[in-house]
C-alpha positions as CSV (number, residue, x, y, z in Angstrom):
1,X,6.4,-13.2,18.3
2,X,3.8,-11.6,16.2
3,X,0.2,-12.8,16.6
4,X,-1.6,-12.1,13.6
5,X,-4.3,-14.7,14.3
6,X,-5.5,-11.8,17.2
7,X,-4.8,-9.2,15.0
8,X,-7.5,-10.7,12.4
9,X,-10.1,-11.1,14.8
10,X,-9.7,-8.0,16.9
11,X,-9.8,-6.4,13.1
12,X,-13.2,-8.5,12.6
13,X,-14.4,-7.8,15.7
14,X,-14.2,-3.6,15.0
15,X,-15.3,-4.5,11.7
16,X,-12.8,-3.8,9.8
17,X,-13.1,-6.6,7.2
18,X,-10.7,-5.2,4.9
19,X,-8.1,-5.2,7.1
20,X,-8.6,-8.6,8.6
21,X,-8.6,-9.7,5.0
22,X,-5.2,-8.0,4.6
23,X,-4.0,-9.7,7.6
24,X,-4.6,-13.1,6.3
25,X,-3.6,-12.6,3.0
26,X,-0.3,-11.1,3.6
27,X,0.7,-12.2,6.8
28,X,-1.2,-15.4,7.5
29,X,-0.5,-16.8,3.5
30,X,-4.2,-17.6,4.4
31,X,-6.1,-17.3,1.1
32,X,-8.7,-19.4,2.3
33,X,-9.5,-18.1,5.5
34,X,-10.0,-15.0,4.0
35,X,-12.3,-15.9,1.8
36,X,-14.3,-17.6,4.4
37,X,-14.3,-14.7,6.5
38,X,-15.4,-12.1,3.9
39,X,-18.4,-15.4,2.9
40,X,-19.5,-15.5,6.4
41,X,-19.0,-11.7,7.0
42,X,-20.8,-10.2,3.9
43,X,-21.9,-13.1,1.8
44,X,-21.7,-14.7,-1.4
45,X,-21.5,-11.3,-3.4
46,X,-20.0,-9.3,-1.0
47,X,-17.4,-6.2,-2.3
48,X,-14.7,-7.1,-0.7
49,X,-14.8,-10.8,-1.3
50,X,-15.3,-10.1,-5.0
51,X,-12.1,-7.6,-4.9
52,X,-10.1,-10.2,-3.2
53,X,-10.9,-12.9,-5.8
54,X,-10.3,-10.5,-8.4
55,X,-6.2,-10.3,-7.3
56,X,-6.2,-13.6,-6.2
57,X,-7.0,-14.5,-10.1
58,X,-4.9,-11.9,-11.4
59,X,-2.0,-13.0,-9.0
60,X,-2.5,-16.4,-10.6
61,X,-2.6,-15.8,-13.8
62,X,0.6,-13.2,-14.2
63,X,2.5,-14.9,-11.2
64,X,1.7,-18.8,-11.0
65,X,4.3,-19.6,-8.7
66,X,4.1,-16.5,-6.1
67,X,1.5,-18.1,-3.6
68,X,3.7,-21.1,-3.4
69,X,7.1,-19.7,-2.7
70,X,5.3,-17.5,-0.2
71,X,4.4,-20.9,1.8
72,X,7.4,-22.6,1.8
73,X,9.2,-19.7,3.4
């Protein structure tokens, strides 16, 4: 079994934000941990968390339903 929740932090720990952000977008389905992490990490105008919104919003808008098929997999 694959522990991504280690992988994240190790990733933090390094500080690699990006890549813990990647981790718990893609293999956590945790938007919202990763925007709390890149909010604690860099702060309310940080780049990476203003990247990250920018394709969370983009995902929305031209694919509605992918966050939610994602979850219930």
């Amino acid at each position: 079994m694959y522990s991504f929740e280690y992988a994240a932090a190790f990733f933090l720990l390094g500080g690699a934000l990006k890549d813990c952000v990647n981790v718990c977008v893609k293999y956590l389905n945790d938007i919202q941990l990763a925007i709390v992490v890149c909010r604690l990490y860099e702060g309310e105008n940080g780049i990476i968390l203003t990247s990250l919104l920018r394709e969370v919003r983009a995902i929305d808008f031209f694919f509605p339903s992918y966050f939610k098929k994602k979850k219930n997999k």
